[in-house]
PyMOL Python script that loads the backbone (N, CA, C, O; Angstrom):
from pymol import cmd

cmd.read_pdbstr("""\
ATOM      1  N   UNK A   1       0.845  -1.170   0.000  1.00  0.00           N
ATOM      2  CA  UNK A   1       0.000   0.000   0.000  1.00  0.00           C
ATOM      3  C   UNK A   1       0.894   1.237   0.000  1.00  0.00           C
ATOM      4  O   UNK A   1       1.966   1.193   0.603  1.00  0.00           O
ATOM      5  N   UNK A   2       0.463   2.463  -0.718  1.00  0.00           N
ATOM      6  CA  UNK A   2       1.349   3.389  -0.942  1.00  0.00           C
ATOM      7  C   UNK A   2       0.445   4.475  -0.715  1.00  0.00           C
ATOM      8  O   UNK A   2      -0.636   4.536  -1.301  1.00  0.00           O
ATOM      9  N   UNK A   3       0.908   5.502   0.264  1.00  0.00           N
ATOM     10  CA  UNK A   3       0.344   6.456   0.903  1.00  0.00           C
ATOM     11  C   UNK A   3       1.039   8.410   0.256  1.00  0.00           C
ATOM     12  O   UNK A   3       2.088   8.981   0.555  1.00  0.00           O
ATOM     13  N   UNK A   4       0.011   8.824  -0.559  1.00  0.00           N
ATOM     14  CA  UNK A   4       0.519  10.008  -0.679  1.00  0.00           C
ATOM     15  C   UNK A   4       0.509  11.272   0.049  1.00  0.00           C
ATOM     16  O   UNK A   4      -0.619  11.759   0.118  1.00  0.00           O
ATOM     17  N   UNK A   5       1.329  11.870   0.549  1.00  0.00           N
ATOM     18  CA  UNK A   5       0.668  13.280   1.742  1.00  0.00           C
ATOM     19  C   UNK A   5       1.335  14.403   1.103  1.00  0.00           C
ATOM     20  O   UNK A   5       2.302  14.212   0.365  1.00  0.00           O
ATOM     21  N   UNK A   6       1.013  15.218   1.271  1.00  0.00           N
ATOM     22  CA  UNK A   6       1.272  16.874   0.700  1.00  0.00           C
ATOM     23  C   UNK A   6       2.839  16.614   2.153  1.00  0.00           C
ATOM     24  O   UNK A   6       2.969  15.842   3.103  1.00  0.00           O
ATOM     25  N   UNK A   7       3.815  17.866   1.490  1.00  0.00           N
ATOM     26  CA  UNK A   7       4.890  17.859   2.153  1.00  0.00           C
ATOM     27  C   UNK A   7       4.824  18.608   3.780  1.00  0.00           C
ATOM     28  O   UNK A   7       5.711  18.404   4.609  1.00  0.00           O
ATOM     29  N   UNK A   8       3.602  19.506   4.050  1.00  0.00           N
ATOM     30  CA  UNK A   8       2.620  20.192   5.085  1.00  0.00           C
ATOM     31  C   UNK A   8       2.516  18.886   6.136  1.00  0.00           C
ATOM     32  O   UNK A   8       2.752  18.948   7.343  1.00  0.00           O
ATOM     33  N   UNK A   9       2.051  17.524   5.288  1.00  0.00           N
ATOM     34  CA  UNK A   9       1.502  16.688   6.142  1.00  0.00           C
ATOM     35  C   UNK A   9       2.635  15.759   6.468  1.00  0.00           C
ATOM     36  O   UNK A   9       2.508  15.201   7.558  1.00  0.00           O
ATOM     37  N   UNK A  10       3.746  15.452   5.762  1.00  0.00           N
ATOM     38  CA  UNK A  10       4.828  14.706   6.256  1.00  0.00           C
ATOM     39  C   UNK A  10       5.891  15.493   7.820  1.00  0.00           C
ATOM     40  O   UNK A  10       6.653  14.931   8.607  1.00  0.00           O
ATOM     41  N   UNK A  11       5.424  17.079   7.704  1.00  0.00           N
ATOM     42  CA  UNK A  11       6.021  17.706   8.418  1.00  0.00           C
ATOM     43  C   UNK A  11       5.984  17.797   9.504  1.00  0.00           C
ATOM     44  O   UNK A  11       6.803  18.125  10.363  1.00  0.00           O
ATOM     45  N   UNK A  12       4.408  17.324   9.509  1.00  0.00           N
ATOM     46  CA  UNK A  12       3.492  17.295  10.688  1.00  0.00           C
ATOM     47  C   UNK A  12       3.637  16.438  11.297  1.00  0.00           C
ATOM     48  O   UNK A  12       3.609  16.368  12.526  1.00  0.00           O
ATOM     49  N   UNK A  13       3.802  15.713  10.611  1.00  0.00           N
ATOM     50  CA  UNK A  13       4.018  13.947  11.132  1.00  0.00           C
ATOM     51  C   UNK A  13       5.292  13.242  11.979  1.00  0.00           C
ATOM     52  O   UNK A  13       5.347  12.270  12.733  1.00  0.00           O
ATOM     53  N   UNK A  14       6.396  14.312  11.433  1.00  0.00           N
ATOM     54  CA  UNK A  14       7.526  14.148  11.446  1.00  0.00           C
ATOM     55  C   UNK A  14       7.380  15.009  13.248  1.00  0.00           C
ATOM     56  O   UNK A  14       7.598  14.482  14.339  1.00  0.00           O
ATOM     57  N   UNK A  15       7.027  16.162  13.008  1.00  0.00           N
ATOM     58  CA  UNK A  15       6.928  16.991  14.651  1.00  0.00           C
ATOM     59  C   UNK A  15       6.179  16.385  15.780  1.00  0.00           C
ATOM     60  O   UNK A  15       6.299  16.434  17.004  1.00  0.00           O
ATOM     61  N   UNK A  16       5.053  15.569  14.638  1.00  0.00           N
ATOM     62  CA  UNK A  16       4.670  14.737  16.283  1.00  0.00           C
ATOM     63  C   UNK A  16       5.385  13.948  16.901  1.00  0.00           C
ATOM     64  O   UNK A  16       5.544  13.857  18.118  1.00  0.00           O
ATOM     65  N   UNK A  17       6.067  13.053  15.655  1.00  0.00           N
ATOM     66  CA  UNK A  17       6.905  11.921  16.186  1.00  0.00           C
ATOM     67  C   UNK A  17       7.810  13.027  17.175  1.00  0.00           C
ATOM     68  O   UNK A  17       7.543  12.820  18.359  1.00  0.00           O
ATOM     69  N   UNK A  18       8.510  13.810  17.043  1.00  0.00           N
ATOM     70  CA  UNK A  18       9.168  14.239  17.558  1.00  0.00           C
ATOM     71  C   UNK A  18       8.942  14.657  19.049  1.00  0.00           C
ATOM     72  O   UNK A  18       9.903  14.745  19.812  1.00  0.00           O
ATOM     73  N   UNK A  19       8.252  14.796  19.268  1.00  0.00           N
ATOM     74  CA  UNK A  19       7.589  15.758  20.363  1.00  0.00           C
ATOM     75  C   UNK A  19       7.449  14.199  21.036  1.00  0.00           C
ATOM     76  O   UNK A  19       8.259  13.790  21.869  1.00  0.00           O
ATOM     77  N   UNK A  20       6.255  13.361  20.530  1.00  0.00           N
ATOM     78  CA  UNK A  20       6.306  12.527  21.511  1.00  0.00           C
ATOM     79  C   UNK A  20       7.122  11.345  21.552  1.00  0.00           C
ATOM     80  O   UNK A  20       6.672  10.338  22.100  1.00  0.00           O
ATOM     81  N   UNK A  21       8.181  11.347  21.078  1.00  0.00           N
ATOM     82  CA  UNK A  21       9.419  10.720  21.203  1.00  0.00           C
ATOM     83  C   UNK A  21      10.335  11.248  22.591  1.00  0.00           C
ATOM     84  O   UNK A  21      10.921  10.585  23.447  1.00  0.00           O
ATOM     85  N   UNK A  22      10.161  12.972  22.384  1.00  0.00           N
ATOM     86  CA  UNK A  22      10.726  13.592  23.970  1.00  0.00           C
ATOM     87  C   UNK A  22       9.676  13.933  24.911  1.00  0.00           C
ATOM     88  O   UNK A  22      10.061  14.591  25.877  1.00  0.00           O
ATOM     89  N   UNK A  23       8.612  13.683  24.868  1.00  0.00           N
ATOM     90  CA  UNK A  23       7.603  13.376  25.870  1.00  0.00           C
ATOM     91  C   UNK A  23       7.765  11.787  26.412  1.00  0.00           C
ATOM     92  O   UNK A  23       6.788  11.421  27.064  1.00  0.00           O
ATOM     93  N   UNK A  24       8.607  10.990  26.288  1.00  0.00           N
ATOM     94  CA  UNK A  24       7.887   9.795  26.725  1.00  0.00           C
ATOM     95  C   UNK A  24       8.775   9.689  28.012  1.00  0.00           C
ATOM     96  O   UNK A  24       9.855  10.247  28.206  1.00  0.00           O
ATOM     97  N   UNK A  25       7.899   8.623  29.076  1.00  0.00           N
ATOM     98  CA  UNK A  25       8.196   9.098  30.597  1.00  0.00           C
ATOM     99  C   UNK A  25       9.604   8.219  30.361  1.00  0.00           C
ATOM    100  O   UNK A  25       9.913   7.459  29.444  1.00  0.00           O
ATOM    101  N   UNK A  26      10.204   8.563  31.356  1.00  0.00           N
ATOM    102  CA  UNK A  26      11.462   7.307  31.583  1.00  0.00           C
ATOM    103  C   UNK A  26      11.368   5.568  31.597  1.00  0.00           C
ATOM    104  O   UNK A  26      12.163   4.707  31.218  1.00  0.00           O
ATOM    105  N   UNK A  27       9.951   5.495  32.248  1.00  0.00           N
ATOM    106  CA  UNK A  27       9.828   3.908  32.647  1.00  0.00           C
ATOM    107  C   UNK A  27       9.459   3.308  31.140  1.00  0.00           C
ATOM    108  O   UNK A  27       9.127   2.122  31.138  1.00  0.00           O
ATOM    109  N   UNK A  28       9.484   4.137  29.592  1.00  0.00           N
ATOM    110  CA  UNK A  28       8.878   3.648  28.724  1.00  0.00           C
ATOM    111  C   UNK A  28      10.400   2.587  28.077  1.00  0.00           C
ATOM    112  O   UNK A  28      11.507   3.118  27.991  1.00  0.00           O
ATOM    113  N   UNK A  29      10.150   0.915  27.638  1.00  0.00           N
ATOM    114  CA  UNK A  29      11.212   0.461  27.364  1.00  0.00           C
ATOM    115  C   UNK A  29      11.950   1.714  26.018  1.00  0.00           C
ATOM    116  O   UNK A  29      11.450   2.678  25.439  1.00  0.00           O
ATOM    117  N   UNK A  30      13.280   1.087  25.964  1.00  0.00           N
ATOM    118  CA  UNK A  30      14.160   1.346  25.246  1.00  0.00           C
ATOM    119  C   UNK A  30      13.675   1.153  23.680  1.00  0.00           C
ATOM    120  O   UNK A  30      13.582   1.972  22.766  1.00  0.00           O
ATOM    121  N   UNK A  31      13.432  -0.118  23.735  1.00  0.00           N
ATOM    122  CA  UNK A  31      12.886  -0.413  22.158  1.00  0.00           C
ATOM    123  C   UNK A  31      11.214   0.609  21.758  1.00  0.00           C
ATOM    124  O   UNK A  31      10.896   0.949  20.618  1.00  0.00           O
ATOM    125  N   UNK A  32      10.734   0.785  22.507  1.00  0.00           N
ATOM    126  CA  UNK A  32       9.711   1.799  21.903  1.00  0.00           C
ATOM    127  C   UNK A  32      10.410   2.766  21.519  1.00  0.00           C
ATOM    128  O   UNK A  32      10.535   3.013  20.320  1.00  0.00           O
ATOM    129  N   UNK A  33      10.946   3.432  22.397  1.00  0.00           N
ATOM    130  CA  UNK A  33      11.715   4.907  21.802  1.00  0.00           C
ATOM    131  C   UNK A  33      12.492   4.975  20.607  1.00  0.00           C
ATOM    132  O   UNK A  33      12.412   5.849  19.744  1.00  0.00           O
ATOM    133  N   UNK A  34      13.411   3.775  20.627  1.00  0.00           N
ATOM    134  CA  UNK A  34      14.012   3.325  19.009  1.00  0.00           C
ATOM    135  C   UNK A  34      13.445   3.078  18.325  1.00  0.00           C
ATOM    136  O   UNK A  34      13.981   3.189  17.222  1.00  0.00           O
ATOM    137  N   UNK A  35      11.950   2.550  18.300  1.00  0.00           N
ATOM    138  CA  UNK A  35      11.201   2.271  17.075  1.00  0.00           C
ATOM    139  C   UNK A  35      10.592   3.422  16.403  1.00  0.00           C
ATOM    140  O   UNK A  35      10.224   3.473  15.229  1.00  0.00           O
ATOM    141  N   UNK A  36      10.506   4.770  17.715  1.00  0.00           N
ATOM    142  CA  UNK A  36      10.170   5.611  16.999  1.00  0.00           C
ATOM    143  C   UNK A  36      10.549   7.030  16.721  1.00  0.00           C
ATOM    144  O   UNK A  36      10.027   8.044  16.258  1.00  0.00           O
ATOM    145  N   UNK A  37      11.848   6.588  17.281  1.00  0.00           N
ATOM    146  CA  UNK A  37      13.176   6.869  16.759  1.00  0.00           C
ATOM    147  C   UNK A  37      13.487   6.737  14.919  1.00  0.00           C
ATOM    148  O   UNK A  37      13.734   7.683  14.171  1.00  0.00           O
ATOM    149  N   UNK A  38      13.353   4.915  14.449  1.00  0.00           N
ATOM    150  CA  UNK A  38      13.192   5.062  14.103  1.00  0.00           C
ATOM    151  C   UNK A  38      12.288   5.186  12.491  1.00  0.00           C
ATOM    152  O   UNK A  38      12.649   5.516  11.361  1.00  0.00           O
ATOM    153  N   UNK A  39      11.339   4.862  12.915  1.00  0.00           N
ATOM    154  CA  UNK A  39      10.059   5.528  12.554  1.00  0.00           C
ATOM    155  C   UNK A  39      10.561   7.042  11.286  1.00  0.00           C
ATOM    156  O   UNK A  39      10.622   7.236  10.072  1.00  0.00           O
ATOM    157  N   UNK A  40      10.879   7.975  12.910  1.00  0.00           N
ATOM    158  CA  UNK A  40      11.013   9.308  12.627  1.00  0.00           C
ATOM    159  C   UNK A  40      12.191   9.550  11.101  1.00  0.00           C
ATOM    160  O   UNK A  40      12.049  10.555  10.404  1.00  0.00           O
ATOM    161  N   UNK A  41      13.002   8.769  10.857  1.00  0.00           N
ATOM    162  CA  UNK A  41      14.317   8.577  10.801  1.00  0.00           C
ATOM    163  C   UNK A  41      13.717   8.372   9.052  1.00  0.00           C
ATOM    164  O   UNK A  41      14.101   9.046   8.096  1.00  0.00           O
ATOM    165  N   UNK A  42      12.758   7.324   9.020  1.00  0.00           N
ATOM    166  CA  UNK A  42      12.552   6.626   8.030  1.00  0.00           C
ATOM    167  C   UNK A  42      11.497   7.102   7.009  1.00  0.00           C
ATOM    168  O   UNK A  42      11.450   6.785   5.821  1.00  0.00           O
ATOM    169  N   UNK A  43      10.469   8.104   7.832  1.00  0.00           N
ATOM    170  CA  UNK A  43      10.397   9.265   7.164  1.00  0.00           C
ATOM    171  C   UNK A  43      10.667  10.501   6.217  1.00  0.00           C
ATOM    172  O   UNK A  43      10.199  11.169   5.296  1.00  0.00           O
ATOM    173  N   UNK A  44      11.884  10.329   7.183  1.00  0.00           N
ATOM    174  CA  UNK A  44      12.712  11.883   6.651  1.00  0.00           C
ATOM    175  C   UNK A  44      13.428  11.484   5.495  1.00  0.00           C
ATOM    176  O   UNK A  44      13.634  12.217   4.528  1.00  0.00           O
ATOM    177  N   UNK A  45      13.841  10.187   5.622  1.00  0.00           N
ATOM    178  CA  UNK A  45      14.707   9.153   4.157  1.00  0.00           C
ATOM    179  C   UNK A  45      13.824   9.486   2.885  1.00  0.00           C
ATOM    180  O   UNK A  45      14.036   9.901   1.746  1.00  0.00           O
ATOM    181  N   UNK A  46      12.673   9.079   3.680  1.00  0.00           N
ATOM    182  CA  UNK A  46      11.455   9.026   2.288  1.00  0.00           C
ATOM    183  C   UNK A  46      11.528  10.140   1.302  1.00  0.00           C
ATOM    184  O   UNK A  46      11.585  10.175   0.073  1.00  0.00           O
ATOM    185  N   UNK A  47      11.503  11.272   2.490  1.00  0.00           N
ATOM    186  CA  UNK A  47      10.856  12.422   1.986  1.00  0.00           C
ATOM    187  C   UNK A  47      12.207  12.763   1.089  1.00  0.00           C
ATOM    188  O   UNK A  47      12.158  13.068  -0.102  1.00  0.00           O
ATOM    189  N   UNK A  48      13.211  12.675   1.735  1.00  0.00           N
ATOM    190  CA  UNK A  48      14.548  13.741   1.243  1.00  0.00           C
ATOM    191  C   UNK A  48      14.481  12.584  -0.225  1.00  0.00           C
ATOM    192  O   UNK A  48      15.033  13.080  -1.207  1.00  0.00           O
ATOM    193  N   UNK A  49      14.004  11.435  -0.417  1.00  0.00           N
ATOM    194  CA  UNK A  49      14.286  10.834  -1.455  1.00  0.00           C
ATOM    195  C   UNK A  49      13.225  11.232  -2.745  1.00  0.00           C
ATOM    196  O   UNK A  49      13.652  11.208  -3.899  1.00  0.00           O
ATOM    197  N   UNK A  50      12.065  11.533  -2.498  1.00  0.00           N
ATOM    198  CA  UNK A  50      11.246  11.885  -3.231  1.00  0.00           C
ATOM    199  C   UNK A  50      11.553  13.575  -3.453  1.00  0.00           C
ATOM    200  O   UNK A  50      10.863  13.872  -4.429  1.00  0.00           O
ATOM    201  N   UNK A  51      12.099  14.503  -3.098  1.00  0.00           N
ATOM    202  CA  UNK A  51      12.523  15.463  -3.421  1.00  0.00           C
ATOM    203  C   UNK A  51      13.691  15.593  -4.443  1.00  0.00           C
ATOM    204  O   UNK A  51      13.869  16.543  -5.205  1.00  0.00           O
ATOM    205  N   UNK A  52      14.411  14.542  -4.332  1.00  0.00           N
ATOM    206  CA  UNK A  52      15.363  13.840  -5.071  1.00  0.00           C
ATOM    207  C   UNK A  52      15.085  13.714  -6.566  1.00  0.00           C
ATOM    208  O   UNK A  52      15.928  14.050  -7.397  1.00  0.00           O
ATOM    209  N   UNK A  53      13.879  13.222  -6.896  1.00  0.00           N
ATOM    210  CA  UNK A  53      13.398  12.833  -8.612  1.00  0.00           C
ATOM    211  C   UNK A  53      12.400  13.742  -8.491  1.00  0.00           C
ATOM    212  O   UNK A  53      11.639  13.953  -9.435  1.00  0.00           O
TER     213      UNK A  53
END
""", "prot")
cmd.dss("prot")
cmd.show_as("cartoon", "prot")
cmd.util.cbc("prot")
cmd.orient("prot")
């Protein structure tokens, strides 16, 4: 499945991850935070790649 979003909405997406990536309490495991870590990470690949062509 292939999902298209205006670059507004990848941005958005990208700040939430962000935000609640440094919102999360201490007791949350390690591997959540890396997943959306990176998550966040795998995004930004996308995007900088489709700006690309």
């Amino acid at each position: 499945m292939k999902l298209t979003l205006t670059k507004q909405e990848v941005l958005l997406i990208q700040l939430l991850l962000h935000i609640y990536k440094n919102d999360l309490p201490d007791d949350v495991t390690e591997k959540h935070g890396r997943f959306v870590g990176k998550l966040y990470k795998k995004i930004k690949r996308q995007v900088i790649n489709q700006l690309k062509q």
